[in-house]
C-alpha positions, 0 to 999 in steps of 0.5 A: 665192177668199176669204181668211181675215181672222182673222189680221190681225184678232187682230193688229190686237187685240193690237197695240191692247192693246200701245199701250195697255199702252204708253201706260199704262206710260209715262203712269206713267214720266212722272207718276213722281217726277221725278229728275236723269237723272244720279241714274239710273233706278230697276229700274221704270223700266227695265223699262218703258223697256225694255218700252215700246221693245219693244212699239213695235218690235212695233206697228211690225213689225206695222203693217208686216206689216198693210200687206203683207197689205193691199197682196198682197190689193188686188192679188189682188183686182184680178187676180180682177176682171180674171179674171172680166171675162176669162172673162165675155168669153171666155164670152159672146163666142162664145155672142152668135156661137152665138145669132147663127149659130143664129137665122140658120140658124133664120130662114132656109134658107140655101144647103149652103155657107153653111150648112157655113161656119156650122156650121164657126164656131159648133164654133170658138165652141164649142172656145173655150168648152171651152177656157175651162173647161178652163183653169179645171177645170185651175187646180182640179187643179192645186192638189190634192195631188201624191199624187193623181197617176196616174204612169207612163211617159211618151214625152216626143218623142210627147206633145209631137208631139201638142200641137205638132199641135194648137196648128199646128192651132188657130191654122192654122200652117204645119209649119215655125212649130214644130221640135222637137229631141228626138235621145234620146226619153227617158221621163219619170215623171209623168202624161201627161195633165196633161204634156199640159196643161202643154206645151199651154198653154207652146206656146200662150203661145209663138204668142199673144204672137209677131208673125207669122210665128211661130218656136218652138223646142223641144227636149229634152235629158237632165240628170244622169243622172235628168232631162230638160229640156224648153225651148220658146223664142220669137221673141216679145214678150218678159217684163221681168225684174223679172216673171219671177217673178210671171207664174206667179202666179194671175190674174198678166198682164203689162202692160196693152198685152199684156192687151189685144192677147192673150185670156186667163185669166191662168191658164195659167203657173199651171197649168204651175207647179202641174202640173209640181210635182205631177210632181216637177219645175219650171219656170222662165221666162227672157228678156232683156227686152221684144222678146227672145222667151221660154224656159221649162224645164220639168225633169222626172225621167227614168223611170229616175230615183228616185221623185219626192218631193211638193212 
């Protein structure tokens, strides 16, 4: 994404202007009539005494903000490139395996079993292919406004059964991987195709970055009367504490290691955060360090609850 320089360059303007004015002000204090300080200084003199001190703590602040900006968008352009190398290898991996798979079977006849056992792995490149656009069309929802989310009630136990399933499925888990606490099966307002998404991606995080075998636990519990708590914990790597905060920034991934063991976008918790305020609730990220699992709690209004105000 592009971002707009216009700012920083009008304060880059303005804050040549203010030298200049400064050195011009001071250039006259100096070639002024000499006098004994003990004399004191005449109303000019402080005036441009008390100018020049206010315009240096100007540049200086603004140099200071210059360099903040320039730091955030070298950062953010070296997660974009890391983005488009992510999705240029998520992208052309299984197509080179589809173009593979597809010259053979055109090449040559192979037998019913091989044949079955082909076409069974070209439709796992193509469900990795959905899925990388449907990672980045989500990143695109989930930055519209909240007023255009479609609300009703939504049975927490039942969706969150339904993406357990489909992540068991996906990385072929056993049943016992994924156990869910949900005594109440409470409703929550929001929309449940994009709940869908946000619980998805926590639960796909929670099997990537977890060393066999796989522990994930979710459990769900009512909060102050008018909302529900939805916390997925893991047995997994772990998050460092000082990047609990960054991990739901767009294109954020921790740690280069990760980054290499585990595919990704660096989307994900971006999504999940942007999704879930767009229903009117949060989500926060907790861990004791790397090697200590993770937790994510997503809060959310029950459908009993007032309506939700857009974030």
């Amino acid at each position: 994404m592009r971002r707009s320089i216009g700012i920083p360059l009008a304060l880059g303007i303005v804050l040549a202007i203010l030298l200049l004015a400064l050195a011009v002000g001071w250039q006259i204090l100096v070639v002024g009539e000499p006098r004994p300080v003990a004399a004191g200084l005449s109303t000019l003199d402080w005036v441009l005494l008390i100018l020049g001190t206010l315009f240096f703590v100007l540049v200086l602040a603004g140099m200071v903000w210059l360099s903040a900006w320039l730091i955030r968008e070298m950062r953010l352009n070296q997660r974009q490139r890391a983005f488009l190398d992510a999705v240029t290898h998520e992208m052309k991996t299984p197509l080179a395996s589809l173009r593979l798979y597809v010259d053979t079977l055109t090449r040559h006849d192979p037998e019913p079993e091989r044949r079955r056992h082909f076409l069974s792995l070209m439709q796992d490149d193509l469900a990795r292919i959905d899925r990388t656009v449907d990672q980045v069309l989500a990143a695109a929802r989930a930055e519209e406004p909240s007023g255009t989310v479609r609300r009703g009630r939504v049975r927490l136990a039942e969706i969150l059964r339904e993406c357990i399933r489909e992540v068991q499925s996906r990385h072929a888990l056993p049943d016992e991987s994924m156990q869910l606490e949900c005594p109440t099966d409470p409703a929550v307002r929001g929309d449940a195709g994009e709940l869908g998404v946000v619980f998805r991606n926590l639960l796909d995080n929670a099997v990537k970055y977890s060393d066999a075998p796989v522990e994930v636990h979710v459990r769900v519990a009512e909060v102050g009367g008018d909302r529900v708590d939805v916390d997925i914990s893991d047995r997994g790597i772990g998050i460092p504490v000082r990047e609990l905060r960054k991990i739901f920034q767009r294109f954020y991934r921790v740690g280069r290691d990760v980054q290499r063991t585990a595919a990704g976008l660096g989307l994900g918790l971006f999504i999940v955060r942007n999704l879930v305020r767009r229903q009117g609730g949060h989500v926060v990220a907790k861990s004791e360090g790397s090697g200590a699992g993770s937790r994510f709690v997503v809060t959310l209004r029950t459908a009993s609850g007032a309506e939700p105000r857009a974030q």
